[in-house]
N, C-alpha and C positions, 0 to 999 in steps of 0.2 A: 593745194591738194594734200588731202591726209595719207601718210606714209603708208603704203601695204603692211609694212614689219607692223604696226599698229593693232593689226587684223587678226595678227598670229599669234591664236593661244599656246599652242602647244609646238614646240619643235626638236626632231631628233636629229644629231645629226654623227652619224658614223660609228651609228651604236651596235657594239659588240656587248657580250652578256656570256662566259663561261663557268662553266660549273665542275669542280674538282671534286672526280668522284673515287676518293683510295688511292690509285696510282695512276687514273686518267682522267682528261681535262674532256668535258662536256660540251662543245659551242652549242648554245642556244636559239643567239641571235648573232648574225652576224652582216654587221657595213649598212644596215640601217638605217634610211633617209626618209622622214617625211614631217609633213607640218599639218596643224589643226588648226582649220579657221573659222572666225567666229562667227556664231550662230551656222555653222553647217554641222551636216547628218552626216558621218564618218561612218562606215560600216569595216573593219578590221576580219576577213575569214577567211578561211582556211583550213584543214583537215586537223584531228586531233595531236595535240604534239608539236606541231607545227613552228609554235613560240607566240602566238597569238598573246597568253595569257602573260607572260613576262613581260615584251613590250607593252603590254597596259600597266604591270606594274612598275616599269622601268618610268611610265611619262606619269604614273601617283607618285612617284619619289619612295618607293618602297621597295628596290630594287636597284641598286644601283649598277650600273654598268663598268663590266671592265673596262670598255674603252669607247673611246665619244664621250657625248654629252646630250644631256636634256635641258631645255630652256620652256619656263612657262611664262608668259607674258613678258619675255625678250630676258628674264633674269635666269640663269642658271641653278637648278634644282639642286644638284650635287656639288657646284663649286661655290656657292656663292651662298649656301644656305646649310646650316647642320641639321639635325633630325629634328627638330621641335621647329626650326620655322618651316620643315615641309609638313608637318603633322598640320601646321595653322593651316598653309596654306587648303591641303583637304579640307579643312574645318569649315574655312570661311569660303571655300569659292567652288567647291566640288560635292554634288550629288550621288551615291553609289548603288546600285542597285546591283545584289550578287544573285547565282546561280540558287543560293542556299542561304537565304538570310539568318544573322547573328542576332541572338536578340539578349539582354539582362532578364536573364531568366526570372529574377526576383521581381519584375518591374512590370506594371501592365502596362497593355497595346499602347493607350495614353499615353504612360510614361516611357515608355522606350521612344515615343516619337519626339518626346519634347525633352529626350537629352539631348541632342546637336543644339538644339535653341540653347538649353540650358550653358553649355560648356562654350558658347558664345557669348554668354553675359547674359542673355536676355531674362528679365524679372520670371519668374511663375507663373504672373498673371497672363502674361504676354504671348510668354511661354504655349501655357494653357491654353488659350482662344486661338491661337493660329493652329492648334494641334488637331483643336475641334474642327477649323477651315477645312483642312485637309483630311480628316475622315472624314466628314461629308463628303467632298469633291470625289472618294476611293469608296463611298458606299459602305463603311464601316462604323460609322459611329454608336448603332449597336452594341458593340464589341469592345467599345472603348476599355471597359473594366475588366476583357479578361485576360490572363495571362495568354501570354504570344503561342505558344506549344500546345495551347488546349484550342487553335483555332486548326483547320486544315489546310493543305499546303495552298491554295489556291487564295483563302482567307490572308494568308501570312504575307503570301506576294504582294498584294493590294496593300499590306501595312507597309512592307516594305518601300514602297512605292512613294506613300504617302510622308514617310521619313526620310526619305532622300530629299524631296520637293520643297519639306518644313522651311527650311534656310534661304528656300527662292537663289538656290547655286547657280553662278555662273554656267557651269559644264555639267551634265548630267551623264555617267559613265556607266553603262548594265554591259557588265561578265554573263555574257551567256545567260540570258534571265528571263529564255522560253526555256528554258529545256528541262524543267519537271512541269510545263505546262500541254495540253493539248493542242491539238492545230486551232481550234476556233478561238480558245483564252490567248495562247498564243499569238492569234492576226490578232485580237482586242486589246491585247496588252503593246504591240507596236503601235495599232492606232494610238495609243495612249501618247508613245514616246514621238510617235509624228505630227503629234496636235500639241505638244510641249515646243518642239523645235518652231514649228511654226507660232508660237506666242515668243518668238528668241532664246530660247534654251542651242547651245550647242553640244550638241547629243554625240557622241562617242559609244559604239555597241561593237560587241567583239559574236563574234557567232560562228558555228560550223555549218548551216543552214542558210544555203542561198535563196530559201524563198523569201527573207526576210528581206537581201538585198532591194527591192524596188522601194522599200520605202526609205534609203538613203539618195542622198543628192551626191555622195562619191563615197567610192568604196576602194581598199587596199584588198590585195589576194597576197597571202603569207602563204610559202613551203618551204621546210626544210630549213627555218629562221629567217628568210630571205624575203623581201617585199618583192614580189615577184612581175604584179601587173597594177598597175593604179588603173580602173574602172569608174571613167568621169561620164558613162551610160547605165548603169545599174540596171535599169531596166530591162535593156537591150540586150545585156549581157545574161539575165535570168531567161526572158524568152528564148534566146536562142541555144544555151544548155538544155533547153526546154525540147525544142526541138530537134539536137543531138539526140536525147533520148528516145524521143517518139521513132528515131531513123535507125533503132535497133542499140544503141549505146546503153548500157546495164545501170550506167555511174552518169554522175557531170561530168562534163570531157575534159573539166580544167581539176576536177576531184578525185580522179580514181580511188581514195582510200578511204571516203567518207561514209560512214554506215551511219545511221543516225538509231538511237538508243527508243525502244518503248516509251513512250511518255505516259506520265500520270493523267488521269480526268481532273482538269478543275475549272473554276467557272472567272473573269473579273470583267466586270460591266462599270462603266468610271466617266468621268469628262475631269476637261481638265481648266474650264475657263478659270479665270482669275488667279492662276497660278502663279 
């Protein structure tokens, strides 16, 4: 029988994170236990501030922790690897989808996607026709030639989407990556990441926005830097905040401090087979 430990991509264990700010020390995160296993929908949320977005940078290797450790596929990020082979490791095995995507400004939509292929080895040609796969699949192919900044924000997301996917990444990781979206891009942009999981993507999304939880298969609840409740019902757990509310509750009963911001109008329509 195959070893559980086998299953586990990502593992924290007794991860503290402060931050020295002038004459005082910031705790973040603190005593931090959990593990990421493969091919599951991991949903990470919690109220703004929280520490949500640290522990995600803490398990990219781009935040190291004062105290504990992070292990990705059973090797240590911090003890066992210096900055360039956690930088490979994003390269070669992680997907990112941000809140606000980065793009080389000098570079068209094309060429922004087929730099991760590129900084991988892969030829131009290679390059090129799998960049094309994936604008098709995100409904952009249109747009291939224009710069990223002259597209709209809802346009940008779908590239971004499409860049993350290029490299067929082990872990696909989205920071908050409805929240310049409407509610309706927004459910189509989760369907996206729930029809990726179920092709074996193991999907990691951080969010302040419980309605997204039903489409994880376990979710963590972060306050106050603390993993507070592991939610192996997501579901369950939306309905029935759902129903606190209807029963006169103003907030989530597990959220009190959660206000959720205006969102932008934008539109993504996508599949994702053969990804």
């Amino acid at each position: 029988m195959t070893s559980p430990a086998l299953h586990t991509i990502f593992q924290a264990k007794n991860v503290g994170k402060t931050f020295s700010v002038k004459a005082q020390d910031i705790t973040v995160l603190s005593d931090v236990n959990m593990e990421v296993q493969k091919s599951e929908f991991l949903v990470i949320f919690g109220p703004s501030g929280c520490g949500k977005s640290t522990l995600l940078h803490a398990l990219l290797g781009l935040e190291q922790p004062t105290s504990g450790d992070v292990s990705f596929l059973g090797s240590s990020l911090y003890r066992n690897l210096d900055e360039d082979g956690r930088s490979d490791i994003r390269k070669r095995h992680i997907g990112m989808v941000y809140q606000q995507p980065n793009w080389i400004k000098a570079l068209t939509v094309k060429e922004n996607i087929m730099v991760p292929l590129r900084l991988s080895g892969a030829t131009l040609a290679s390059a090129s026709d799998r960049a094309e796969e994936v604008l098709k699949l995100v409904g952009m192919t249109d747009w291939r030639d224009y710069i990223p900044t002259e597209l709209s924000s809802g346009q940008q997301q779908k590239v971004a989407l499409a860049r993350a996917v290029v490299t067929n990444p082990d872990v696909l990781i989205a920071d908050e990556p409805t929240g310049n979206l409407d509610f309706e891009s927004g459910k189509e942009l989760m369907r996206l990441l729930s029809s990726l999981h179920q092709n074996g993507k193991t999907v990691i999304m951080v969010t302040h926005d419980l309605e997204y939880l039903m489409y994880a298969g376990r979710a963590l609840q972060m306050f106050d830097g603390k993993i507070i409740e592991e939610v192996n019902d997501p579901d369950r757990f939306v309905k029935d905040n759902h129903l606190a509310m209807k029963r006169g509750q103003s907030e989530p009963i597990l959220m009190p401090e959660e206000k959720n911001e205006s969102p932008k109008p934008n539109g993504i329509k996508t599949s994702v087979e053969n990804l």
